[in-house]
N, C-alpha and C positions, 0 to 999 in steps of 0.2 A: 331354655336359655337362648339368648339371640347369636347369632352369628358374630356379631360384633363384640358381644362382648366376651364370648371363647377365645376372639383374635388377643382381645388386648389381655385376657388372662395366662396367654400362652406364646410365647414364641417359636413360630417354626422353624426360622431362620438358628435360632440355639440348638434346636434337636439335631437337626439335619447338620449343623457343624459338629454337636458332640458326638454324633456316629462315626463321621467325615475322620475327624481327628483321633478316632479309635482304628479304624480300618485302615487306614495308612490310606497306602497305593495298590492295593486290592483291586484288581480288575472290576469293572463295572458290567452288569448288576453282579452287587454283591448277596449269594444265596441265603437263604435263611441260615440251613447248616447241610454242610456236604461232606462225604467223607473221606479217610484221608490216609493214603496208602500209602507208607515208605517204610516196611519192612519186610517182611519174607511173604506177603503173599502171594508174589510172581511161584515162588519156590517151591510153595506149599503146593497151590492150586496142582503145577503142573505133576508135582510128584504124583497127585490124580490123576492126572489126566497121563501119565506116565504107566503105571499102575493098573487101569485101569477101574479103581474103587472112585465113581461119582457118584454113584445111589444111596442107599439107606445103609449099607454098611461099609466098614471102613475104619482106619486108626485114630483118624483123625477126630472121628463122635467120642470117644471115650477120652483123649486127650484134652478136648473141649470142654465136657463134661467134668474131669476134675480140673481142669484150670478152675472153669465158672464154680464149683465147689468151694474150692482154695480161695477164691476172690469176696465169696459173700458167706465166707466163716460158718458153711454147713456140710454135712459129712457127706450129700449128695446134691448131682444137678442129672437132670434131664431133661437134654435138650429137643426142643421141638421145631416146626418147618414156619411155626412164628408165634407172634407173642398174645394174637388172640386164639389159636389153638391152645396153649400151655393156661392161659385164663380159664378159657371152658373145659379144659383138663382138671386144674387145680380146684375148684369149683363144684364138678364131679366127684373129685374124691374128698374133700369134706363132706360131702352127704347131701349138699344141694341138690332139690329131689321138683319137679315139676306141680307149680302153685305155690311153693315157698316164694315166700320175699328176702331180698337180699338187698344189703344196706349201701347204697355206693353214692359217692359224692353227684352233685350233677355238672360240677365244672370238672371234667374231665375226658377225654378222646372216647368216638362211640365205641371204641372195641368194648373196653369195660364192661359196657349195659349190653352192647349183642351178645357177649359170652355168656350174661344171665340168662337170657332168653334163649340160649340154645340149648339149657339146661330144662328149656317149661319152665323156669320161674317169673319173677315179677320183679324190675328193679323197683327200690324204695330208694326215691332220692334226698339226699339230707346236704345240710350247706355245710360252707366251706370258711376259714379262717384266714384276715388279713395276713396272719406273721409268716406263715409255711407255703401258703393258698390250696391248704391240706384240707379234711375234715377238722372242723370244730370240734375238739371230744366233749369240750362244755355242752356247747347248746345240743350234741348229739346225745348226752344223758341224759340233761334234763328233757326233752323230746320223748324219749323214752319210756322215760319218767311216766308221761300222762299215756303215751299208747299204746305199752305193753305189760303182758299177766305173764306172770309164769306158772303154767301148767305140767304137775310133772316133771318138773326140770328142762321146760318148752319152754322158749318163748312166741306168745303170741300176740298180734295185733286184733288190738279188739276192738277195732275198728272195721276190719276186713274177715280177719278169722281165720285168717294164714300164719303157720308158722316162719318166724324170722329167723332166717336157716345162718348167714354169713353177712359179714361187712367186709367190704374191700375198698380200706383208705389208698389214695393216689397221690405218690409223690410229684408232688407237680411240678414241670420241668426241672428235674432233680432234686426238689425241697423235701427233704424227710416231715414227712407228718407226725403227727403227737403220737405215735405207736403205743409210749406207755400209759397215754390218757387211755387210748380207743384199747388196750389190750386191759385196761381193767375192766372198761367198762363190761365188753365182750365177754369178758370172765365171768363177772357178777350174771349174766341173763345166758350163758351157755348159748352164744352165737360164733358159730367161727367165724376165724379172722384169716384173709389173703390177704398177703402183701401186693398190690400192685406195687414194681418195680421198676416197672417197664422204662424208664427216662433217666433209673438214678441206679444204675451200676459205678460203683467207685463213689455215690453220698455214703456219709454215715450218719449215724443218730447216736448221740451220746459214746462215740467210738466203737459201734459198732458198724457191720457194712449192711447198706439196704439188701436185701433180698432173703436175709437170715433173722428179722426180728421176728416172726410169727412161726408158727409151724408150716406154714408151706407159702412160699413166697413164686412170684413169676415174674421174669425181665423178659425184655425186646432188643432186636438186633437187625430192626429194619435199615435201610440205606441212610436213614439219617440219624440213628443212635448214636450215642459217644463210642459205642464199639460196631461193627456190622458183619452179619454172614452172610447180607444179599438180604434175604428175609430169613429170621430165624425166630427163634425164641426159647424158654426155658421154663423147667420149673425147679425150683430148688429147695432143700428142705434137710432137718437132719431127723427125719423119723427116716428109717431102713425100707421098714414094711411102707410106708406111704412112696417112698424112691421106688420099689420095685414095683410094685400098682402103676404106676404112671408109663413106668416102661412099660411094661405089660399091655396097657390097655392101648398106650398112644403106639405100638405096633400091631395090631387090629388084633389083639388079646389071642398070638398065637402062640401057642404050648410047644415046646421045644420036641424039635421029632425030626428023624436024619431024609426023612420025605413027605412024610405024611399031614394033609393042612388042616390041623384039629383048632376049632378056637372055640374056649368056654365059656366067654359071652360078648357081647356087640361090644366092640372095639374100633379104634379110628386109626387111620394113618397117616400120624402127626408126623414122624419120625423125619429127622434133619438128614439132609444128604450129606455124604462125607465130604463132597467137593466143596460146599455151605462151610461145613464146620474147618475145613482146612483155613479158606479164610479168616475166619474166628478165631483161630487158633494164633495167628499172624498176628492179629489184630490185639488180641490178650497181651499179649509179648507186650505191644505197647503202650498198655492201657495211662502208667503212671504218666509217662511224656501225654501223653491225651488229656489228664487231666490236670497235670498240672499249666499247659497252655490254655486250659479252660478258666481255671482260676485265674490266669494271669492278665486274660481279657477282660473278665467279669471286673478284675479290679480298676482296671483300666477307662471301661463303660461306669463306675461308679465315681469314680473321680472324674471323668469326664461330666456327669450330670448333676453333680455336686451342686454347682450354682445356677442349675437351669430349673427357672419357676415355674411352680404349677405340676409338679411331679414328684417321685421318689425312684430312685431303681431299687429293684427287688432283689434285698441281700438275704443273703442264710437264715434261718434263726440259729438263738443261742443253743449251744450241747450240740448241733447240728454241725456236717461238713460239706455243703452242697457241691454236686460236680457243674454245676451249673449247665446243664446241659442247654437247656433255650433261656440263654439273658434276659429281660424284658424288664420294662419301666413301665407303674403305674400314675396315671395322670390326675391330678385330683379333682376336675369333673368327668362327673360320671354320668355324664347327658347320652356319650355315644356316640354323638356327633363331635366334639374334641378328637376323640379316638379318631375317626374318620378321616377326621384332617389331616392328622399325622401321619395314618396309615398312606394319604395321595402323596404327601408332601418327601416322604423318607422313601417312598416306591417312585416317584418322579424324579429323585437325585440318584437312584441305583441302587438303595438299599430294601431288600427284597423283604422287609417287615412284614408281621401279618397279626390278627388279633389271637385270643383266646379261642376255644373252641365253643359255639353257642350252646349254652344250659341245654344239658340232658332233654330235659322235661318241656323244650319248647320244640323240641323234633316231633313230626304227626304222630308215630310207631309209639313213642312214649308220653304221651300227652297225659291219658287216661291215670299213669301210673302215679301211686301215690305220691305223696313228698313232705318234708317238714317246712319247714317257710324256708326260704332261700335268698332269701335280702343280700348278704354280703356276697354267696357267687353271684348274681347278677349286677351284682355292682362293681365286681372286679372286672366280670369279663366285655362292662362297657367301658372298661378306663383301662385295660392294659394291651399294651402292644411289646409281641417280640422283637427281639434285635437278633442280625447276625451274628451266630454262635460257632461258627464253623471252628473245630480246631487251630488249623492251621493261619486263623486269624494271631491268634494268642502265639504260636510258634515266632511268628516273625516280628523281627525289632529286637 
């Protein structure tokens, strides 16, 4: 598509005002999403720093832990030093074993696909759906459909001849994905299911809360999460026995002993520091005011873009509660080059916009790796661009 004619399809002068008129008078450049302190974590921190509990243990991990419980409707959380240890945790302990294939979108953040591989597996990447910009559970079954057996109560790709060990759908910038499409289908072929949650603490799906719809779910609380520990992360779940394994192992699998340092087998040291989760803890307190100023911007950015042509913003789907955590507007070419424009034109007035993350499967590391056709993520992530999400945009006005 020519240059010329992207211009006349699209105004940039309308984008760059309907942000303009969202952000108010927001300092210039305005950050993608930054985050945003006004309650007790001066208090918390220093009660650490008072204390002297900063390391791995402390009051503060177990008060964090059942907040984050309490918040995503599961009987336990355990937290981790971030959300791609808590990945390649969760992952591990479904059974994900080295040579498995394991199902994951390819529009989504590389933590995802390295967490497979730090397992020895093999991501298998399968596309994604315009309404959530989740996994399609349609085209993922019938996919399925043609390239796997079940052997023994296995499923395998008879293509490759690995077993297809887990799927792990990604709510993409907090859009709850199909959970009940992708948890039948997973039922039917005995694949497990993680939740990535990592962007959608406080979404729901059908009123429930992201991080509790599977048997073991994992969130993020890096610096620019709707919540933050610094870096941290979690995994959450209401199986007992699968909560205490995770402790267990993500404290380098040591056996309780008043000296002695016995471990029963290779273990990591995921373990969140307490001065991390004090933050967190601060931050919990606040989470509703966080998201309901999310929502109140998103609403805001959609009525803003209401009558700007050549686009859509990306609203919730239905039964869903999205926290919106990264805003973003889909353009209706999808050359790439529209995107592009956007991305100088919205970065040259001070809005620090940015694209989707590039397909999985076009990074060198995972080129090799399988995949089912991916037509709609690659056509999302050359037509969407984020917008500034910061909370405290939504707080003010």
């Amino acid at each position: 598509m020519s240059e010329t004619l992207i211009r006349a399809e699209m105004d940039l002068d309308a984008i760059v005002g309907a942000i303009a008129s969202v952000v108010g008078n927001a300092p210039r450049p305005v950050p993608l999403h930054e985050p945003q302190f006004s309650g007790k974590e001066w208090i918390y921190v220093k009660q650490c720093l008072d204390d002297g509990w900063v390391s791995s243990a402390g009051p503060f991990v177990e008060r964090f832990e059942q907040q984050l419980a309490a918040r995503c409707g599961t009987s336990a959380a355990v937290a981790a030093v971030n959300g791609t240890a808590a990945l390649h945790l969760a992952l591990h302990l479904v059974g994900v074993r080295p040579n498995d294939e394991v199902l994951v979108p390819t529009l989504t953040f590389v933590a995802t696909v390295n967490a497979v591989t730090y397992c020895g597996a093999v991501p298998h990447f399968v596309d994604s759906e315009i309404a959530s910009l989740g996994i399609d559970a349609d085209a993922l079954e019938r996919y399925l459909r043609r390239i796997v057996d079940i052997e023994n109560g296995v499923a395998i790709n008879k293509k490759t001849g690995r077993v297809v060990s887990a799927c792990v759908p990604v709510h993409v910038f907090g859009h709850p994905a199909n959970m009940e499409g992708l948890a039948d289908i997973c039922d039917k072929l005995n694949i497990a299911l993680i939740e990535d949650a990592t962007e959608a603490l406080g979404s729901l799906y059908r009123g429930r809360p992201c991080g509790g719809l599977s048997r073991i779910g994992v969130l993020s609380f890096n610096g620019n999460k709707i919540v933050t520990t610094g870096g941290g992360g979690a995994v959450v779940t209401n199986d007992k026995d699968l909560a205490a394994r995770a402790k267990h192992l993500s404290t380098t699998a040591k056996l309780a002993h008043p000296w002695a340092f016995l471990h029963d087998e290779t273990g990591w040291n995921y373990r969140l520091p307490n001065i991390n989760a004090a933050l967190g803890v601060a931050q919990l307190e606040q989470l509703d005011k966080f998201l309901a100023a999310k929502r109140r911007l998103a609403a805001r950015y959609a009525e803003a873009f209401h009558a700007v042509p050549g686009m859509r913003f990306v609203k919730e789907s239905a039964d869903t509660m999205s926290n919106y955590w990264l805003n973003a507007i889909v353009l209706d070419d999808d050359s790439g080059a529209a995107r592009d424009e956007v991305l100088q034109a919205t970065r040259a007035a001070g809005f620090l916009t940015r694209p989707a993350w590039n397909p999985m499967h076009t990074l060198p590391m995972f080129a090799a790796a399988p995949r089912a056709d991916t037509t709609v993520a690659e056509s999302i992530q050359r037509s969407l661009v984020n917008l500034p999400s910061s909370a405290i945009l939504g707080l003010a006005g």
